[in-house]
Each structure stands twice: as C-alpha cells, then as structure tokens.
C-alpha positions as CSV (number, residue, x, y, z in Angstrom):
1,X,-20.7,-11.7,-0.8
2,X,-18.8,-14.0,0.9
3,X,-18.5,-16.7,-2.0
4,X,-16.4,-14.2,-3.9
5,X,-12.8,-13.9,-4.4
6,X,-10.2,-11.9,-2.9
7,X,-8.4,-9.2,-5.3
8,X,-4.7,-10.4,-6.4
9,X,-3.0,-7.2,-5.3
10,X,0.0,-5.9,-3.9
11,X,1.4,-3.7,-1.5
12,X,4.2,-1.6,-0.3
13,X,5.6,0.0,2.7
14,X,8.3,2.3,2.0
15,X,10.8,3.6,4.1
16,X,13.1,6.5,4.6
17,X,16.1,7.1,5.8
18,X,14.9,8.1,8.8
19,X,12.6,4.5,9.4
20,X,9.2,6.4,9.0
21,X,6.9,5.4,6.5
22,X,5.8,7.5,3.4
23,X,1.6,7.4,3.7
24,X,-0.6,9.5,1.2
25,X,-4.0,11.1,1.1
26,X,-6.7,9.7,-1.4
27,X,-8.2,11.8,-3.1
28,X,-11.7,9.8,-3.8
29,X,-13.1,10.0,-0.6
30,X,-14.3,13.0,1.7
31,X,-12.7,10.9,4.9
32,X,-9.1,11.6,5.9
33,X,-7.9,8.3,4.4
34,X,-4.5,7.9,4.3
35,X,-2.5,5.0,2.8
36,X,0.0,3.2,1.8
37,X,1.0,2.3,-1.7
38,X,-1.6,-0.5,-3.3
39,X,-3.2,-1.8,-6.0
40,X,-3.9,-4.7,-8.5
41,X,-2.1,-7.1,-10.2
42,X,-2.7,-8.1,-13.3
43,X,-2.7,-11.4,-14.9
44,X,-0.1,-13.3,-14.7
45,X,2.1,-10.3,-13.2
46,X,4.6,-11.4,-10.6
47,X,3.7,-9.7,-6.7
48,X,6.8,-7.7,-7.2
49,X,6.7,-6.0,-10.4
50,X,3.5,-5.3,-9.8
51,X,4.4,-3.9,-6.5
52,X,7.2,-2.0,-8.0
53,X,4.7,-0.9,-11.0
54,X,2.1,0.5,-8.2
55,X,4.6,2.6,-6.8
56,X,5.7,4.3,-9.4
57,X,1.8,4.9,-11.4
58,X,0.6,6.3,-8.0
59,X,4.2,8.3,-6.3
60,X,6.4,8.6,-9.7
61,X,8.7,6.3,-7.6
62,X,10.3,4.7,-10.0
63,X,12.0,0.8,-9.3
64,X,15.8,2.2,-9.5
65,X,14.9,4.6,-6.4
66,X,14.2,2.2,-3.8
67,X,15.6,-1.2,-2.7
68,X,14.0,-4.3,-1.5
69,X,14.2,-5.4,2.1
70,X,11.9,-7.9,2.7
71,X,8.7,-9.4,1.1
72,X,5.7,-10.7,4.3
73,X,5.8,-14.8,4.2
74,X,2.5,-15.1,3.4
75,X,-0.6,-12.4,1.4
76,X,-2.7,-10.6,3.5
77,X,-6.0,-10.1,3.2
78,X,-9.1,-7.7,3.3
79,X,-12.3,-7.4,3.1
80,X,-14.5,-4.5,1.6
81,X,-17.8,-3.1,3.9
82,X,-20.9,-4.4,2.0
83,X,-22.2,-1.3,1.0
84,X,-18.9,-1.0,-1.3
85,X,-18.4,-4.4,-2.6
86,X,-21.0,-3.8,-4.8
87,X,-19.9,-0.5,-5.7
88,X,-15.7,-1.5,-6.2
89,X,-14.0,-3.7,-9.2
90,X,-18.0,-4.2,-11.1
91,X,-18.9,-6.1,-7.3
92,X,-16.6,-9.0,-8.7
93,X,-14.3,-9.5,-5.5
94,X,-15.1,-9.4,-1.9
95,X,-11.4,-7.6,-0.5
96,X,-8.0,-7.9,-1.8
97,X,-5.3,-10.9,-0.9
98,X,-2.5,-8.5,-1.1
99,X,1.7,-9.2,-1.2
100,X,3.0,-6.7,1.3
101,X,7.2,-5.8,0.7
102,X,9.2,-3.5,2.6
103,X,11.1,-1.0,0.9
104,X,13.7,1.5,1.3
105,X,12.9,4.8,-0.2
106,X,16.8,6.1,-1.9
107,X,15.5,8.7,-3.7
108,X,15.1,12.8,-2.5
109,X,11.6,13.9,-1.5
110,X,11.2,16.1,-3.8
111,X,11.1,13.3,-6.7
112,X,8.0,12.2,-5.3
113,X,5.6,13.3,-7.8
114,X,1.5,12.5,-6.6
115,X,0.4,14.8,-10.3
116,X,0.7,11.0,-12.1
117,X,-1.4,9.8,-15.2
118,X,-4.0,8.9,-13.2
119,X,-3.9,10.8,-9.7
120,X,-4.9,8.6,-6.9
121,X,-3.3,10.5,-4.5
122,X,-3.4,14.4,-3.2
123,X,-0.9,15.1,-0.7
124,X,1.6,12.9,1.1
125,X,3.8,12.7,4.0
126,X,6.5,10.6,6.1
127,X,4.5,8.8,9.5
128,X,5.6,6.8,12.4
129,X,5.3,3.3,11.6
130,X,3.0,3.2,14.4
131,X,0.6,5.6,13.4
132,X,-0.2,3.7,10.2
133,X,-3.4,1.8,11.6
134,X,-5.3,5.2,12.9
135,X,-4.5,6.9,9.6
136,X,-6.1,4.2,7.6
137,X,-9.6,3.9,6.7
138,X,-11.3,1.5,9.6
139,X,-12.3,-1.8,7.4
140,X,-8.1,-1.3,6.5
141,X,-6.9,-1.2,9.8
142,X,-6.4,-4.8,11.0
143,X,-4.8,-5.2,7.3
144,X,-2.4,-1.9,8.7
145,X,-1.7,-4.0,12.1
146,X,-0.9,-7.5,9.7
147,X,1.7,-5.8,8.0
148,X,3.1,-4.1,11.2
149,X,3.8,-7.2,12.6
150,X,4.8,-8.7,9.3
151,X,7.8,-6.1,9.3
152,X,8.1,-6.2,13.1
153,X,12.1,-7.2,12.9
154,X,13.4,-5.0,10.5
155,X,11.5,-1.7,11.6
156,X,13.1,-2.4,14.8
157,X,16.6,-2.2,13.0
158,X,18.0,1.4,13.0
159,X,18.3,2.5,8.8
C-alpha cells in the first residue's frame, strides 16, 4: 500500500471568537471520533475553495461567514491503517496530503447547521486548541499535532 498516492484534500481549523476550535462528531463510526473540517478536492480545484466548499457541505458554513487568517506553508499528510485502505476511496490512495487554513468563524452558533445534504457530522462543539489531538481518531493524531504547530503563532495571538 505504500506505492499509492496521497488524497489531494483540504482542511480547516476554524476559530471563534473566543480562540477555541469548532470540532464535530462523525457520525460513521461507533468510536468518539471527533474532527475537524476535511475532505477532498476535486480536480483541478484550488486548496481553498475547496477548503471553503468543505466547510460549508459538512457545517452549512458558508465562505461570507468566516475569514482567512493563514494557510500552513506546506500539505500535510496521513496515512490510513491497512485494514481501511482497502476499504476507503475504492483502496485507490494510501492517506490524504491535505492543505490546512486557519479560519475565523464570524458567524452566530446557531447558523451552524450539521442536518446538510449529505450528513457527515452528528453533533458539534467549540474545544481547546489543545485538546484537538486526544479527540481525534489515533492514525489522525500526529496530523492534529502538524497543524497545531503549523498555527502555533497566531493561536497564541488573543482574537
């Protein structure tokens, strides 16, 4: 499995007001697997809009609700346990190369809205930005730690 490609994807950390980070529970596993926004680019799509895209098809986030801060120099990447590389995307990718960017959430919680076309998520909440690695399925959370220290300098910045 380790001939295979990575996954163009993207990824978002999203702030509020008050610096923590909005996480949500999926909703196809039995684990208490809770994430950040994520997902897929497709071909040709820049990292952004498809960041921007993923946000609002999985929260109802929608791109004139949050703001760009920063965008991690360089993808990150993942890697899948072998029991579910064969089982994710057809078994065509090994993990996901993922473009991490740091937004601020401007909206109200309550125009969060999980019930989306197709549901990924089933519940939601605001964590410390420090929490994020033991809320995170374990093959994820070296990924989590990557884009903690990716975004060191501005979650160290008061909002």
């Amino acid at each position: 499995m380790r001939d295979l490609p990575y996954r163009p994807a993207a990824g978002i950390m999203l702030l509020n007001e008050a610096g923590k980070v909005f996480v949500a529970r999926r909703i196809d596993t039995t684990a208490e697997a809770w994430q950040m926004p994520q997902g897929g680019l497709d071909p040709g799509e820049d990292a952004q809009a498809g960041a921007l895209r993923e946000l609002e098809e999985e929260t109802g986030i929608p791109a004139d609700k949050v703001a760009v801060i920063a965008e991690a120099a360089e993808p990150l990447l993942y890697d899948l346990p072998a029991d579910l590389q064969k089982k994710v995307w057809g078994g065509k990718y090994r993990g996901q190369k993922q473009h991490w960017f740091l937004l601020r959430f401007l909206g109200r919680d309550d125009e969060i809205d999980l019930d989306t076309k197709h549901p990924e998520f089933n519940a939601w909440k605001w964590a410390e930005p420090a929490e994020l690695p033991v809320l995170i399925v374990p093959f994820k959370q070296q990924l989590y730690r990557d884009v903690l220290a990716a975004f060191a300098d501005h979650l160290a910045k008061p909002a």
